[in-house]
C-alpha positions, 0 to 999 in steps of 0.5 A: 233605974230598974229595968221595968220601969220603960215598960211601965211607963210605956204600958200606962201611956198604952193605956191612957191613949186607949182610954181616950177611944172610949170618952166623948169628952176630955173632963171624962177622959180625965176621970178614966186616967184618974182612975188608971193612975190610981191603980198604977200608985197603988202599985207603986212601992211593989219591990218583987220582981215576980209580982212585978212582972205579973202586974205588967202582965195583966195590964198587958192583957187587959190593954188588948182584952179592951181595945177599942173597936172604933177608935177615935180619929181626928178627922184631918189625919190619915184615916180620918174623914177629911184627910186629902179633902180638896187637896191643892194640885201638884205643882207639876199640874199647875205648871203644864196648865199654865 
């Protein structure tokens, strides 16, 4: 295995986590990894290495160029709206009140 590929493949699940802050739903997600996919096959027989790690470079870029200002959360996690909402007692209080 070359020794780009980890970080290809690091950089295009980068981006598709990226590309989903800026979708309302899966179906239009999907379409935006379509389109990275695309760009990343086209790319796919580049055998230069210089060329190589200047495509790495700009998806680089453009992954911090891009990034969402508000990310999506799921609410139930740490961050979201309902996380720690009507959180059950410790077992120590429950215990000294019973």
């Amino acid at each position: 295995m070359a020794s780009h590929v980890p970080r290809v493949r690091m950089l295009y699940r980068k981006i598709c986590k990226e590309l989903y802050h800026y979708s309302a739903t899966r179906p239009v997600w999907g379409e935006f990894i379509q389109e990275a996919r695309a760009r990343f096959e086209a790319n796919r027989d580049v055998t230069d290495e210089a060329k190589i790690q200047a495509l790495i470079k700009d998806g680089e870029k453009w992954l911090i160029d891009n990034k969402c200002g508000d990310p999506y959360i799921v609410p139930t996690n740490p961050g979201g709206t309902k996380f720690q909402r009507n959180v059950p007692p410790s077992l120590e209080i429950v215990e000294k009140h019973s």
